[in-house]
N, C-alpha and C positions, 0 to 999 in steps of 0.2 A: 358844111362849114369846115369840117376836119380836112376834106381834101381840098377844099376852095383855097386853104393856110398854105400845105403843101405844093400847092401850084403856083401861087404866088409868091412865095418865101423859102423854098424848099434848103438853101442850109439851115435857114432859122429853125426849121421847122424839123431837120434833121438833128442839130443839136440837140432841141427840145427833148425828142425823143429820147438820145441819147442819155440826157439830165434825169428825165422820168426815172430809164431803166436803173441807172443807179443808185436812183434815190429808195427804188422799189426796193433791188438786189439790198443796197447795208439796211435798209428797213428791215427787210426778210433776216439777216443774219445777226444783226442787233438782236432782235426777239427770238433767236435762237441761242444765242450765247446768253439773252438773261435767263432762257428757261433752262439752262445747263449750268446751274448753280446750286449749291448745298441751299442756300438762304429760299430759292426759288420753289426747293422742293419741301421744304417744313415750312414753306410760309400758310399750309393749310394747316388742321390741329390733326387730324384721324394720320398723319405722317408724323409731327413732332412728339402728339402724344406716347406714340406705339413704338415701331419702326427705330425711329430716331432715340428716343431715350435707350432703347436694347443697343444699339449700333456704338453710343458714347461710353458703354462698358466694356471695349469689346479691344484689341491690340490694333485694329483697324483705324481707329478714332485715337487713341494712346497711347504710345510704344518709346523704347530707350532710341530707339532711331531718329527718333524726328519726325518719319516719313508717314503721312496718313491717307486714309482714302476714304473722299468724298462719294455723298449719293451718287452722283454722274459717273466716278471713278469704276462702279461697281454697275450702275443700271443704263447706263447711255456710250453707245457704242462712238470708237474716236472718229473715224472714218468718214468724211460726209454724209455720203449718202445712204449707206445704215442709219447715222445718228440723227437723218432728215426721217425717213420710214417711223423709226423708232417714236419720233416726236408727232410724227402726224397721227399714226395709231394710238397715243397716249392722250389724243383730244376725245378718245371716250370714255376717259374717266374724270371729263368734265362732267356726264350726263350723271355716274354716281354719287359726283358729289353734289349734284345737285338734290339731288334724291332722297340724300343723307344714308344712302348706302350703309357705309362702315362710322355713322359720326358719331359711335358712344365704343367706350370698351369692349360691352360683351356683345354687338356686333361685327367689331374687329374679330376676337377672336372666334366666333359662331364660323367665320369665312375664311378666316388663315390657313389652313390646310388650303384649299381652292385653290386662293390668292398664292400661296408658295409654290405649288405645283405650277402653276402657269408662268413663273418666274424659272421656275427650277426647269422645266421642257425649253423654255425657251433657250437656258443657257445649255443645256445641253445639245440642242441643236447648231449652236454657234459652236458648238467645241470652246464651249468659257469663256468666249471670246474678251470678253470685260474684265476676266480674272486675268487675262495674258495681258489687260492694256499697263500693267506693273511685274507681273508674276511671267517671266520668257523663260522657255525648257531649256534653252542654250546658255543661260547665264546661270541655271541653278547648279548648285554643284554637290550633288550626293553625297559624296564622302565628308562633309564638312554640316553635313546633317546628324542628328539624335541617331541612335542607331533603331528607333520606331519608325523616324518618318523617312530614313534609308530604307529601309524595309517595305512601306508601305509605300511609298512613290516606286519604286524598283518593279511590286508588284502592279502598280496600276498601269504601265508603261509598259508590263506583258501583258497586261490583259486589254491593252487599248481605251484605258480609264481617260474620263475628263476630270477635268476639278472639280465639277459640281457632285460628280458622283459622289464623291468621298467627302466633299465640305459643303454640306447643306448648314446654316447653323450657325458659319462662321461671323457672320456679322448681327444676325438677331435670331431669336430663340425658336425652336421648333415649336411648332404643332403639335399638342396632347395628342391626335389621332395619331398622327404621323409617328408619332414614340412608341405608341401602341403599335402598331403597325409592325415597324422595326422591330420590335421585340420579338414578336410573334413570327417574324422572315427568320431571326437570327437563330431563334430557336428549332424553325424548320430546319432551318439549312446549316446547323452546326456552327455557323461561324463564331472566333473564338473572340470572347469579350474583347480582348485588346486592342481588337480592330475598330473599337468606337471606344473606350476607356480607354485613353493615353497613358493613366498612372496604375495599369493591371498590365504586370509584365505576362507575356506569354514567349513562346517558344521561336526563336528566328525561321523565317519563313522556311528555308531550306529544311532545319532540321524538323519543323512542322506536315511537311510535304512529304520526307524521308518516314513517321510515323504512321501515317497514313498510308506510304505505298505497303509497308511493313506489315498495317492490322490488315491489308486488303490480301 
């Protein structure tokens, strides 16, 4: 019958086609612009409960600027075709919630470590990709930073740092394990409180490095 239309009618039948495809294409990108919405992403509760209530304490949701970032700002990449992947891969956390997976408290947090590590590899894999879609190394300007976060950006930029290395945290609250964890690295490995306590002055990097080559 389909090709019986096309022999018979063939511009009609090419328009038609035509109409389909469009109608398909803003279907397809309509339900992609509503699932790249703050309201789309706490419209479940195991997101608004958790996630989202840490996120609205946070200078990312509040700040003297005006300027805020949304859940997509942070976990849905701009770019098409990442932010098409990203979304099709996210259709299986339809089957956890079906599940009820994470749908009480303290199975949220029993899986938070997991769940943050899986978030935290991923952005480090993009090289913070989501943290650059606001945050660009070419507009930031060192010297008109704290002379901590001059120091510690300076240092992540020698040592080939992402953002996520250094800012796990920044928008909702770490993992008990994970703090344990760090504690235990930071103690192996010397590093000096101030590197995670903002308000514990330590020693500028240089002269830190300078005492070090000194005791060696």
């Amino acid at each position: 019958m389909f090709f019986y239309l096309i022999r018979r009618w063939p511009l009609w039948a090419f328009i038609a086609t035509m109409l389909l495809g469009v109608a398909l294409w803003g279907s397809f990108n309509w339900a992609m612009a509503l699932a790249n919405t703050e309201e789309f992403c706490i419209s479940c509760h195991e997101m608004r409960d958790n996630v989202y209530k840490e996120y609205r304490g946070t200078t990312h949701f509040s700040n003297r600027s005006g300027v805020g970032a949304t859940c997509p700002d942070c976990h849905v990449p701009r770019s098409w075709w990442p932010m098409t992947v990203r979304k099709v891969r996210a259709t299986n956390e339809l089957f956890y919630a079906i599940t009820g997976s994470i749908d009480t408290r303290e199975k949220f947090l029993a899986k938070r470590w997991i769940l943050a590590k899986q978030v935290w590899s991923t952005m480090s894999e993009t090289d913070s990709r989501e943290c650059r879609n606001c945050h660009i190394d070419r507009f930031m300007s060192l010297a008109k930073q704290s002379r901590v976060a001059h120091e510690r950006h300076t240092r992540a930029e020698r040592e080939d740092k992402t953002c996520i290395d250094c800012h796990k945290g920044i928008a909702h609250e770490l993992p008990e394990a994970f703090l344990d964890a760090e504690h235990e690295r930071v103690e192996k490995e010397k590093v000096p409180c101030g590197d995670c306590h903002s308000d514990m002055w330590q020693p500028p990097i240089d002269e830190t490095e300078s005492v070090s080559h000194q005791s060696s």
